[in-house]
LOLOBA-811471 format. One record per residue: residue number from 0; chain; residue in one letter; x, y, z of N, C-alpha, C, O in turn. Coordinates in steps of 0.2 Angstrom, whole numbers, m for minus. Example, Ala and Ser with C-alpha at 12.3 -4.5 7.8 and 13.67 -1.06 7.14 Angstrom:
! LOLOBA-811471
R   seq   mol   type     n.X     n.Y     n.Z    ca.X    ca.Y    ca.Z     c.X     c.Y     c.Z     o.X     o.Y     o.Z
R     0     A      a      66     m28      39      62     m22      39      66     m16      39      71     m17      42
R     1     A      s      64     m11      35      68      m5      36      64       0      39      67       6      40
END
This chain:
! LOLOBA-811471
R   seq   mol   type     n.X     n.Y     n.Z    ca.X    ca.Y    ca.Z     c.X     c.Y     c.Z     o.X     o.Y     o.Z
R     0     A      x    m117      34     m30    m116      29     m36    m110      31     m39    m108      36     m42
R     1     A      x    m105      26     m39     m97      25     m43     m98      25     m49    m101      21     m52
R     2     A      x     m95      32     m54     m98      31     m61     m93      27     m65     m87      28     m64
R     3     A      x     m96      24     m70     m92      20     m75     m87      22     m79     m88      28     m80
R     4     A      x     m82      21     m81     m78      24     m84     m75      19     m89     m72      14     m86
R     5     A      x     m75      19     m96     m71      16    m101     m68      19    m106     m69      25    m108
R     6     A      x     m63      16    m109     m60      18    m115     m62      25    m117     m59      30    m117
R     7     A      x     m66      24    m119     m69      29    m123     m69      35    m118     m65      40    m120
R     8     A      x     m72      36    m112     m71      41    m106     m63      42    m107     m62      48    m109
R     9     A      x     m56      37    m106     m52      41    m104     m48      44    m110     m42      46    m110
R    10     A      x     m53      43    m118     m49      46    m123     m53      54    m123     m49      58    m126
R    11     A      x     m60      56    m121     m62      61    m121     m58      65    m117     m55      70    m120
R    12     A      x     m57      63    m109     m53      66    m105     m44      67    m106     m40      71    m102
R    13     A      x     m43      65    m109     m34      64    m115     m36      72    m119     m33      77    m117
R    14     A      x     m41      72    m123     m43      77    m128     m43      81    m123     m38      84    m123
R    15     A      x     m47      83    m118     m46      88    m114     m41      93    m111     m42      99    m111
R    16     A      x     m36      88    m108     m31      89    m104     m26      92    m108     m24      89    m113
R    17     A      x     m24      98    m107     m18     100    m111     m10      97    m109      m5      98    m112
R    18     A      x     m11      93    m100      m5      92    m100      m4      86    m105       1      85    m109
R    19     A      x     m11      81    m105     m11      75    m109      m9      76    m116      m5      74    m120
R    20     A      x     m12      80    m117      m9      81    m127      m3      81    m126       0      75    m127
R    21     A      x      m1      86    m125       9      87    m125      13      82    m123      19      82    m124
R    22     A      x       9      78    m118      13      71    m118      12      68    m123      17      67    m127
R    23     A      x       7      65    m124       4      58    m129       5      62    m137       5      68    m138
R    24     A      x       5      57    m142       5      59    m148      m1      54    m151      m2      49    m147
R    25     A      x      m3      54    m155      m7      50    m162      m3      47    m163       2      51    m162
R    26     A      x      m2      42    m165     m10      37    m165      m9      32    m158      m4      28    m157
R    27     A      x     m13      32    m155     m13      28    m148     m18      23    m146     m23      23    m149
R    28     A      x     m17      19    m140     m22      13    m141     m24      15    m132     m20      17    m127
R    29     A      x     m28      14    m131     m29      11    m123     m35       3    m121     m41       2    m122
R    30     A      x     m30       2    m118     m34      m8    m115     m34      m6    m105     m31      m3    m101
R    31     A      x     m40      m8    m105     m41     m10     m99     m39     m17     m95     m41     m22     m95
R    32     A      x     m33     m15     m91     m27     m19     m86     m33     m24     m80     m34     m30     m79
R    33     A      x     m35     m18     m78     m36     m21     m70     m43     m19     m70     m45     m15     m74
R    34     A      x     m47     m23     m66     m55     m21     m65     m55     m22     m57     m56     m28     m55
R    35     A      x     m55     m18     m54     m57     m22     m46     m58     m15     m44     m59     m10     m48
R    36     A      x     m57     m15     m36     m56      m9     m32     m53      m1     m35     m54       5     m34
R    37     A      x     m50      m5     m39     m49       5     m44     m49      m1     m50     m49      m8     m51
R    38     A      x     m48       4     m55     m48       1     m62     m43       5     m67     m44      11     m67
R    39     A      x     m38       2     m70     m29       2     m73     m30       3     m80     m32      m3     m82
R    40     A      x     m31       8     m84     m30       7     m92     m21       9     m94     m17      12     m91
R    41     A      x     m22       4     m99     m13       4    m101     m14       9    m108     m18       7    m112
R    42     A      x     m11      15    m107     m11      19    m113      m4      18    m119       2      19    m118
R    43     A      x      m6      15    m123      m1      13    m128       1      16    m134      m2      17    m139
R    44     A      x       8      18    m133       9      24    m138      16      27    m139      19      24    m135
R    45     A      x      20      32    m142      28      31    m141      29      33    m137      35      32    m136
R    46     A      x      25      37    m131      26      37    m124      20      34    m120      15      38    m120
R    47     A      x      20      30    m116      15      27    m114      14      27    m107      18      26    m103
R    48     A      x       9      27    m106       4      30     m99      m2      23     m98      m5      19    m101
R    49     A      x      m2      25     m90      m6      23     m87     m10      26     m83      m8      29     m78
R    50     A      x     m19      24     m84     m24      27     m81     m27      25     m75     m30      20     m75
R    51     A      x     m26      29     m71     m29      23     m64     m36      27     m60     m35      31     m56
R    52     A      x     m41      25     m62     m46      27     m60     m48      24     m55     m52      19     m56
R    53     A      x     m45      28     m47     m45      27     m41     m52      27     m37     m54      33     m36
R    54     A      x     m56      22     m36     m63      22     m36     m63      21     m28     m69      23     m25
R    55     A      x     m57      20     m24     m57      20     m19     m57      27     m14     m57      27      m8
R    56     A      x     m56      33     m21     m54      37     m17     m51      42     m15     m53      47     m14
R    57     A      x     m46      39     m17     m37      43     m14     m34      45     m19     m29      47     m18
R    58     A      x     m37      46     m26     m31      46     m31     m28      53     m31     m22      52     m33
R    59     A      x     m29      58     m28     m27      66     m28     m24      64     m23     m18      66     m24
R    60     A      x     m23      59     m16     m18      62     m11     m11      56     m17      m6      59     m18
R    61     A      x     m12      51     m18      m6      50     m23      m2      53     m27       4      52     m28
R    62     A      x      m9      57     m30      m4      60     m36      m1      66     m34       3      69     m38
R    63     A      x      m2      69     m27       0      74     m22       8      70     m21      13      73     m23
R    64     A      x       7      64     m19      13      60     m15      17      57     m22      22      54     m20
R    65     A      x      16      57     m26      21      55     m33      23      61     m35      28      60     m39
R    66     A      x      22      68     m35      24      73     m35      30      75     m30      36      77     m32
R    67     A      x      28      74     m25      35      74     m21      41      69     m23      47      70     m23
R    68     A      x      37      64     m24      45      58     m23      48      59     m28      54      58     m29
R    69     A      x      43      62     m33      47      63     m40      53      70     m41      58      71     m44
R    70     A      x      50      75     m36      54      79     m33      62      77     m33      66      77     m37
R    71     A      x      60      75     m26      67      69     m23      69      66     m26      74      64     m23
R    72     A      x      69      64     m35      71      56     m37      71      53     m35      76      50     m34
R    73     A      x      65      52     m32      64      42     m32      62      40     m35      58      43     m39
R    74     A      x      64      32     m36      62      28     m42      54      28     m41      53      25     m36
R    75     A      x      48      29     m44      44      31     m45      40      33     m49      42      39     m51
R    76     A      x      34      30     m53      30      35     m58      31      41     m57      30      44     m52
R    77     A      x      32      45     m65      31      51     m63      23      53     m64      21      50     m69
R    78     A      x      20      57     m61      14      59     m62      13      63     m67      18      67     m68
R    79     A      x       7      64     m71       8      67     m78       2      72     m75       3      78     m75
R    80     A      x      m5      70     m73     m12      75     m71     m15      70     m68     m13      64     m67
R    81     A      x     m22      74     m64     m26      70     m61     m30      74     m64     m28      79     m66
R    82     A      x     m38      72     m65     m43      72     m67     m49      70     m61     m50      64     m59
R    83     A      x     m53      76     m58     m59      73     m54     m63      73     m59     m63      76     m65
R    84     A      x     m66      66     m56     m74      64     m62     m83      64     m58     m88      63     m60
R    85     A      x     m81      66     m51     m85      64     m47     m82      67     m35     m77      65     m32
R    86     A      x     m86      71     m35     m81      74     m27     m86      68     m23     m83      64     m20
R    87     A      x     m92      67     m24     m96      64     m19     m94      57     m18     m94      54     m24
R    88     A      x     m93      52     m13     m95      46     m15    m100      44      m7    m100      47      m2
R    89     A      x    m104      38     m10    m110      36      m5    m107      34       1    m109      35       7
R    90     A      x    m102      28      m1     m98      26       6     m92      29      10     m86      31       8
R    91     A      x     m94      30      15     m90      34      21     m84      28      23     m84      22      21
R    92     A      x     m80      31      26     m74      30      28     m67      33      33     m63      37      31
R    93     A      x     m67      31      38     m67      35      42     m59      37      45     m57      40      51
R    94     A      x     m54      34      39     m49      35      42     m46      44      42     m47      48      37
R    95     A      x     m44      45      49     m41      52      48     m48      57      44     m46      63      42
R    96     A      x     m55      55      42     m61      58      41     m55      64      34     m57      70      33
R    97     A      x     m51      61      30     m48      65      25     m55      66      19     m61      64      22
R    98     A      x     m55      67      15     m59      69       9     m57      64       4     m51      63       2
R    99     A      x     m64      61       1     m62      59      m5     m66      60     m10     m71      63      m9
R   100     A      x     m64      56     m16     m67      57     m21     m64      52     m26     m59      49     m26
R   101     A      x     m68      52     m30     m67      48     m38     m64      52     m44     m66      57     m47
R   102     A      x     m58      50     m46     m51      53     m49     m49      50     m56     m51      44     m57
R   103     A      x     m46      52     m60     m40      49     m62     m35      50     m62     m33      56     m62
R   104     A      x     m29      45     m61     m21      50     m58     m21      46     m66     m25      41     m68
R   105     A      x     m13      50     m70     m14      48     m77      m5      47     m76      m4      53     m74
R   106     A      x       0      44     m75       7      44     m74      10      40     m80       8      36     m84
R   107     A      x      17      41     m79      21      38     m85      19      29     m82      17      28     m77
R   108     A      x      21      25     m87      22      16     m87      29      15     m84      34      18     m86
R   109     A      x      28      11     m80      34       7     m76      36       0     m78      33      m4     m75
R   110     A      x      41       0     m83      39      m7     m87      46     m12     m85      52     m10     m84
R   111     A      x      44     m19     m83      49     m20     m77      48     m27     m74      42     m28     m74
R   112     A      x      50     m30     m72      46     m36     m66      44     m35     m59      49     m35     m56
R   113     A      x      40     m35     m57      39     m37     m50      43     m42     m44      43     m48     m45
R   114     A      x      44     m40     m41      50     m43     m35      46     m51     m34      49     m56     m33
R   115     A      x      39     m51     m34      40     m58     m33      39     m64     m39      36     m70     m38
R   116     A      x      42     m59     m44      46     m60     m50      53     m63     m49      56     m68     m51
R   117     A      x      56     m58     m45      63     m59     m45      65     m59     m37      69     m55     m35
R   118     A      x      62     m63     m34      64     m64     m27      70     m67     m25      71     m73     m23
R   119     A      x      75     m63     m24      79     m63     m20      83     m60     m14      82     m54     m13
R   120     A      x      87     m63     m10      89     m58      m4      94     m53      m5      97     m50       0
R   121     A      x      95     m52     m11      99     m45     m15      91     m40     m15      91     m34     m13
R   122     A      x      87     m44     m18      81     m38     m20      77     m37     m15      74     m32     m15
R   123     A      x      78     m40     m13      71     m40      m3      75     m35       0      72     m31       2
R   124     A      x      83     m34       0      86     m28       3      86     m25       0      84     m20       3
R   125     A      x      86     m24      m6      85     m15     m10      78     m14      m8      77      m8      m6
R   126     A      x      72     m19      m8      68     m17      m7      67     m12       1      65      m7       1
R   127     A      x      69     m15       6      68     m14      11      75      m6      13      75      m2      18
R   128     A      x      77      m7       9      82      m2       8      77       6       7      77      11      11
R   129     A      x      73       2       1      68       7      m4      64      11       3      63      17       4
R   130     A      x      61       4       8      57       7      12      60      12      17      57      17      19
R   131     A      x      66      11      18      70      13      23      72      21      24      73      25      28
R   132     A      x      74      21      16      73      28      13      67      34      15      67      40      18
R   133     A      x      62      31      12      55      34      15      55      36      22      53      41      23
R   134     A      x      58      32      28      54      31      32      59      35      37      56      37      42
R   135     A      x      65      37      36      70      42      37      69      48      36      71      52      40
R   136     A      x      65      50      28      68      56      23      61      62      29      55      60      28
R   137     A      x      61      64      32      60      70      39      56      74      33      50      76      36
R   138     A      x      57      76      27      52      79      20      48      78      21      43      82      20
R   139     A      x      47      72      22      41      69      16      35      69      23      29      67      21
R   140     A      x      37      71      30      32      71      35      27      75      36      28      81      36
R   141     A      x      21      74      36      14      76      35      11      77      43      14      75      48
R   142     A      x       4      80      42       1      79      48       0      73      49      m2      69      45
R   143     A      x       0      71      56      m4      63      58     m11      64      60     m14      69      62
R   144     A      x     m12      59      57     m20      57      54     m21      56      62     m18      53      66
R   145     A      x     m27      61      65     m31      62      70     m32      54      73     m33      50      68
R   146     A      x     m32      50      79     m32      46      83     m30      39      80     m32      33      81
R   147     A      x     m24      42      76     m19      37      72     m22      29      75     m26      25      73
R   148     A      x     m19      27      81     m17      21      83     m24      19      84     m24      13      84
R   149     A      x     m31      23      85     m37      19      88     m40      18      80     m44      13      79
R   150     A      x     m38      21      75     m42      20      69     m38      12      66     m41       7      64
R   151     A      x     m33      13      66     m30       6      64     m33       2      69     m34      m4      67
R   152     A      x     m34       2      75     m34      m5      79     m43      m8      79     m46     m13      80
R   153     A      x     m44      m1      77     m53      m3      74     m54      m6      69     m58     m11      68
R   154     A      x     m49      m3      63     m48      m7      57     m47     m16      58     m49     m21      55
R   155     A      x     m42     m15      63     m41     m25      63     m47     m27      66     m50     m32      63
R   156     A      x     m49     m26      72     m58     m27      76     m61     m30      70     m62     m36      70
R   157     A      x     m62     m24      67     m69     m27      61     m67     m33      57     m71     m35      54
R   158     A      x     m62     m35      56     m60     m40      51     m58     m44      57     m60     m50      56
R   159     A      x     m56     m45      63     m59     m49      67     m65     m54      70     m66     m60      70
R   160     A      x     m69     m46      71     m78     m48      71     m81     m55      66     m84     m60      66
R   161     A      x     m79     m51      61     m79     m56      54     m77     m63      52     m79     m66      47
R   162     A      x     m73     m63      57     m69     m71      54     m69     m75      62     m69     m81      62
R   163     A      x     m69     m71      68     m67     m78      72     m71     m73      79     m71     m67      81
R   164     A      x     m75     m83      83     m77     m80      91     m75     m82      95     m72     m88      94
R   165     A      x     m76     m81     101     m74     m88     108     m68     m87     110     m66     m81     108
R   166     A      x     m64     m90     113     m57     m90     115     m51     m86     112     m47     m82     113
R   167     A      x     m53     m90     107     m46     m87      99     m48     m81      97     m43     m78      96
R   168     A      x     m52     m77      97     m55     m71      96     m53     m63     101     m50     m58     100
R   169     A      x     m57     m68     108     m56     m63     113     m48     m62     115     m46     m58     119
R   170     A      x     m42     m68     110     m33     m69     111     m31     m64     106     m26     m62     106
R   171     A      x     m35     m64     103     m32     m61      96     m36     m50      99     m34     m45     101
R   172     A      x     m40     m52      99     m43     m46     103     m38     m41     106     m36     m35     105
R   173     A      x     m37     m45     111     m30     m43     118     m25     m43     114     m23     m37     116
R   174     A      x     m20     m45     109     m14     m44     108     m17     m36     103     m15     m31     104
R   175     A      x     m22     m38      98     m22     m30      95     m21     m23     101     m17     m19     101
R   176     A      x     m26     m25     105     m26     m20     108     m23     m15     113     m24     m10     116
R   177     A      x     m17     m20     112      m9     m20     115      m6     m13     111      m1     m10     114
R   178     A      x      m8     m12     106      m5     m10     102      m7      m1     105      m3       4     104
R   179     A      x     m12       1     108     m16       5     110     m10      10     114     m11      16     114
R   180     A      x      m5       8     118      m5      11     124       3      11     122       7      14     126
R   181     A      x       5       9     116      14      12     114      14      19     110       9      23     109
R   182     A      x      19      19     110      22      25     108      26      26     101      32      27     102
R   183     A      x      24      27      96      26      28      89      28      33      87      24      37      86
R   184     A      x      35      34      84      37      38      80      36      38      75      39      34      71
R   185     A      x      31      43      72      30      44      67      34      45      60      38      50      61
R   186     A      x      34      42      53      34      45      47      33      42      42      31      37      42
R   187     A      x      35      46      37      31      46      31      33      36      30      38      33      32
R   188     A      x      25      34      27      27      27      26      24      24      18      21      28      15
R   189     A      x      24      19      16      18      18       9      12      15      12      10      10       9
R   190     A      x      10      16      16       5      12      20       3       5      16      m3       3      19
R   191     A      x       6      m1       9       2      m4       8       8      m8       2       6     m10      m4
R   192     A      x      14     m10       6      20     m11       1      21     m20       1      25     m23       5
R   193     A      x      16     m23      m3      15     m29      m5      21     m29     m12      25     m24     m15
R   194     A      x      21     m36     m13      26     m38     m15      26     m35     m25      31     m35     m29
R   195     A      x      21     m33     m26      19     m35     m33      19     m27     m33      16     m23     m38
R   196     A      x      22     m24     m26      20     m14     m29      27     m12     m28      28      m6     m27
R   197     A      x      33     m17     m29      39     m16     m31      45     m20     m36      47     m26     m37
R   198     A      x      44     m14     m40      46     m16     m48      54     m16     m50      56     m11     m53
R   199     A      x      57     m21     m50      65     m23     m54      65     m18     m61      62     m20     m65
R   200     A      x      70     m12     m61      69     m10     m69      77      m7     m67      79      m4     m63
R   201     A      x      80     m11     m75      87     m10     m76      90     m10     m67      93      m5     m65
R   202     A      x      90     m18     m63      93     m18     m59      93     m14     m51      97     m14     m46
R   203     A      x      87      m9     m54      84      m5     m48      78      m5     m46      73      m5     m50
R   204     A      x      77      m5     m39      70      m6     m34      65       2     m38      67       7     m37
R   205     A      x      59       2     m40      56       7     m40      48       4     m35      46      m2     m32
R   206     A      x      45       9     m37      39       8     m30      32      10     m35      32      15     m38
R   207     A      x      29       7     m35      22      10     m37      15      10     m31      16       9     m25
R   208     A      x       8      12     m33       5      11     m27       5      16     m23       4      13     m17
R   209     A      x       5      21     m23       7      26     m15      m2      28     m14      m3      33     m11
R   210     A      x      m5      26     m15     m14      28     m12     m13      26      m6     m17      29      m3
R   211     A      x     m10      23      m3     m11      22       6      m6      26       9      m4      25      14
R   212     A      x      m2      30       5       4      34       7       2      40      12      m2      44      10
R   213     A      x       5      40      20       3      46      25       8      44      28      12      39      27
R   214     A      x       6      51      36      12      50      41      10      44      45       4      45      43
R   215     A      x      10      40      48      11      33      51      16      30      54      22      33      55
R   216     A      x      15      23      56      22      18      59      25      15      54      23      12      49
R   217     A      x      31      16      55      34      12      50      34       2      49      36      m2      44
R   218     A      x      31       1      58      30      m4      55      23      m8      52      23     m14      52
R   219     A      x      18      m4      51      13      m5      45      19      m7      38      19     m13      37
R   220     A      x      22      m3      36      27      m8      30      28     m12      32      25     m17      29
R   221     A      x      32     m12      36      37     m18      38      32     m25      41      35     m31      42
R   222     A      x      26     m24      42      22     m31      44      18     m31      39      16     m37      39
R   223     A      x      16     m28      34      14     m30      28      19     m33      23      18     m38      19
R   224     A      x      25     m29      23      30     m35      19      33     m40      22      34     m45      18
R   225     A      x      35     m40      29      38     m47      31      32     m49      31      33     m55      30
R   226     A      x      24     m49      31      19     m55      29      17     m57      22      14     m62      20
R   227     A      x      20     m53      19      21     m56      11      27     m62      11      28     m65       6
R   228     A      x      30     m62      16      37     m66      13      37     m71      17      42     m74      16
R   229     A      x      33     m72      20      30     m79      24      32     m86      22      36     m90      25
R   230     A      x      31     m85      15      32     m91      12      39     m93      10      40     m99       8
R   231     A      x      43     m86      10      48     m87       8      55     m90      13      56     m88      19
R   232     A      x      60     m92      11      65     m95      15      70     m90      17      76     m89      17
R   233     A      x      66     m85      20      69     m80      24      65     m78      30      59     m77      31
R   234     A      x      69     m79      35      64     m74      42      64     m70      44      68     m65      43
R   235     A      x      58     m70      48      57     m61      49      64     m58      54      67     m52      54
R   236     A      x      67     m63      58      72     m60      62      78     m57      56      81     m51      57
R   237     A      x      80     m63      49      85     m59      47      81     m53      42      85     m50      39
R   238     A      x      75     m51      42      72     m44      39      75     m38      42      78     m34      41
R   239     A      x      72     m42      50      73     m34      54      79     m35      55      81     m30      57
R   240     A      x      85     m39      55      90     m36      54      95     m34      47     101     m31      47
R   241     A      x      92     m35      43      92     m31      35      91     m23      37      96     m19      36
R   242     A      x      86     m22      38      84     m17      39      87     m12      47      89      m6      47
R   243     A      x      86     m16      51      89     m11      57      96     m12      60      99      m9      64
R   244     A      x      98     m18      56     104     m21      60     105     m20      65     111     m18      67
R   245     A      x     101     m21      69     100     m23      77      94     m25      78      89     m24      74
R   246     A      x      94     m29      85      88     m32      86      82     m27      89      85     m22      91
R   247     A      x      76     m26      90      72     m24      90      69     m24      95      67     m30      97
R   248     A      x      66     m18     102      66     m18     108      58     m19     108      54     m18     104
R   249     A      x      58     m22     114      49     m25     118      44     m20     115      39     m23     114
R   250     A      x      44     m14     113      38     m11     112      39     m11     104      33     m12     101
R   251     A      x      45     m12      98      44     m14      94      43     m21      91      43     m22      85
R   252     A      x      43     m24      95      44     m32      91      32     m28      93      29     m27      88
R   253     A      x      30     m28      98      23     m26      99      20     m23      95      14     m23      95
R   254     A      x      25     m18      89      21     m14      85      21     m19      80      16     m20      76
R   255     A      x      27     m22      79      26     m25      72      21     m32      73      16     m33      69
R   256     A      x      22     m36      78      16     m40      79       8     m37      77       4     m40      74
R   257     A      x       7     m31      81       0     m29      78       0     m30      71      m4     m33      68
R   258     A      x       5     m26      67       5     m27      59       5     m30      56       3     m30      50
R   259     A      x       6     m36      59       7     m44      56       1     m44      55      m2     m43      50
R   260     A      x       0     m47      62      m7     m50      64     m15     m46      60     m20     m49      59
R   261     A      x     m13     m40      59     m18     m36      55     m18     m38      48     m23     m40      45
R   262     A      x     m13     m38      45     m12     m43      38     m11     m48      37     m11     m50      31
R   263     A      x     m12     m52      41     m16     m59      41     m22     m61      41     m25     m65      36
R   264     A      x     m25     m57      46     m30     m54      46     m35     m53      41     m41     m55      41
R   265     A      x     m32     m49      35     m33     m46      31     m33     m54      24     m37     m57      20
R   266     A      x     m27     m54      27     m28     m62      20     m33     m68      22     m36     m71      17
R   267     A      x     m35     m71      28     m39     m73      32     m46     m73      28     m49     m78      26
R   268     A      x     m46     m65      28     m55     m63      25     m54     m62      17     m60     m60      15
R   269     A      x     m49     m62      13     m49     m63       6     m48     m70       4     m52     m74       1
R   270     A      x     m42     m71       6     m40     m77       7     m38     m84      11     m32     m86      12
R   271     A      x     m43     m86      13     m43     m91      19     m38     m98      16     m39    m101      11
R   272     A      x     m33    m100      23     m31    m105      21     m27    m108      25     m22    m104      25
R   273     A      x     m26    m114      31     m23    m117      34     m19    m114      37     m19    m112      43
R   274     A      x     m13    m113      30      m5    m111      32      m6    m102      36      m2    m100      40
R   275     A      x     m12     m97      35     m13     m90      36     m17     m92      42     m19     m87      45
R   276     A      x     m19     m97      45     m23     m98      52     m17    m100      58     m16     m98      64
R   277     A      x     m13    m105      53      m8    m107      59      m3    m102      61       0    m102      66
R   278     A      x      m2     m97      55       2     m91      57      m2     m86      60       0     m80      60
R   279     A      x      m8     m86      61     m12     m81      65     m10     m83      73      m8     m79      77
R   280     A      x     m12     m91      76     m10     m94      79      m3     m94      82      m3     m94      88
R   281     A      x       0     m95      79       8     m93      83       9     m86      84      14     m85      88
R   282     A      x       7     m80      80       8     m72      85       4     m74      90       7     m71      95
R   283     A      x      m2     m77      93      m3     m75      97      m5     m82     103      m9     m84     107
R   284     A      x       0     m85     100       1     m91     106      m4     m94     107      m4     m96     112
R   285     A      x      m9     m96     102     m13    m100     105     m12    m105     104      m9    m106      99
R   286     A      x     m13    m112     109     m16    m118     110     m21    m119     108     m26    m116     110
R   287     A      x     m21    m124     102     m28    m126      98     m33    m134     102     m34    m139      98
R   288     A      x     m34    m134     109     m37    m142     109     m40    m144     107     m41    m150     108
END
């Protein structure tokens, strides 16, 4: 059972922490931001903090991974404590069989616009600039999550099974499973770089979000954010060439297709609609009679 957590919980646990005292001063407020999948209190005060009680999980390997980058300087929360509130949880999950638990990570406020606030092809490249850093820096490489390539391609399966059968199914099937038999170079990635987990502050790219942060493909970024920008009047050819400035060989245009196609996938069974069916349909060529 996921236990409850409000106001009042993260002012008890503030009182506790000796790193939290010596940050925060009296007199202070805390509001509940976000309520979903994890839940965000905005700590308000002459230095001000955000509470993120990671209900999915991960919050210790994040605040593990905001600790290094802050290391490095990168533009990034600094991490201030994490707080377990809970080791057990009911629901299994089976990536990489890592550990989890129910956390608080508590870090500095990142106060700023979001890029699809300020979308342009000056900021889409710092952004991709941002990712590009990551995904070079040989540091930040970790062990690879036990049966890397079969966990993600189960992962897209299930939300297959889910949404579609018959022809179009058994097509979208075949191209995931394409993905099985390449060859990945490994490294550090954000595992989860939508548009709204990159923040404009004083004319620079910073990054929030690192709970999907591990060693991986780089193009899991790279097809989760060129499928955030779907909409926008830029293509995926001139991304990959922002980012690699060269075009991109047979086994990866196949890596980033499976990532596409999985983040489609993903928006499909959140959010269904037309324009996310016809671009499921064009990675994988189908003819609709």
């Amino acid at each position: 059972m996921i236990l409850m957590v409000d106001n009042l919980d993260i002012r008890k646990i503030i009182k506790k922490s000796e790193e939290l005292t010596q940050y925060l001063r009296e007199p202070y407020d805390i509001q509940l931001i976000y309520d979903g999948d994890n839940k965000l209190f905005k700590i308000n005060g002459k230095r001000p903090l955000r509470a993120k009680v990671c209900l999915r999980g991960w919050g210790k390997y994040e605040f593990e991974t905001l600790k290094k980058l802050s290391t490095q300087n990168y533009n990034v929360p600094k991490p201030i404590t994490y707080v377990t509130i809970q080791n057990d949880l009911d629901e299994k999950w089976a990536f990489g069989n890592l550990e989890r638990e129910v956390g608080i990570l508590f870090y500095t406020a990142l106060e700023g616009q979001r890029l699809d606030q300020q979308l342009t092809k000056i900021n889409i490249g710092k952004a991709l600039n941002f990712l590009k850093g990551l995904h070079e820096n040989k540091s930040l490489v970790d062990r690879v999550i036990d049966d890397y390539q079969r966990i993600e391609i189960e992962r897209g399966l299930t939300y297959l099974r889910s949404l579609f059968q018959g022809e179009f199914a058994d097509q979208i099937k075949s191209a995931i499973e394409e993905y099985r038999e390449l060859e990945v170079n490994f490294c550090f990635i954000h595992g989860g770089p939508r548009l709204e987990h990159f923040i404009i502050k004083e004319n620079q790219i910073w990054m929030t979000d690192f709970e999907g942060a591990c060693t991986g493909d780089r193009f899991k970024d790279l097809g989760i954010f060129f499928t955030d920008l779907l909409v926008q009047s830029i293509t995926v050819n001139e991304l990959i060439k922002l980012y690699f400035k060269r075009d991109l060989t047979k086994e990866e245009k196949t890596r980033l297709k499976f990532f596409e196609l999985r983040t489609l996938l993903i928006k499909m069974k959140n959010e269904p609609s037309e324009f996310v069916l016809k671009s499921i349909q064009e990675l994988v060529d189908y003819k609709n009679s």
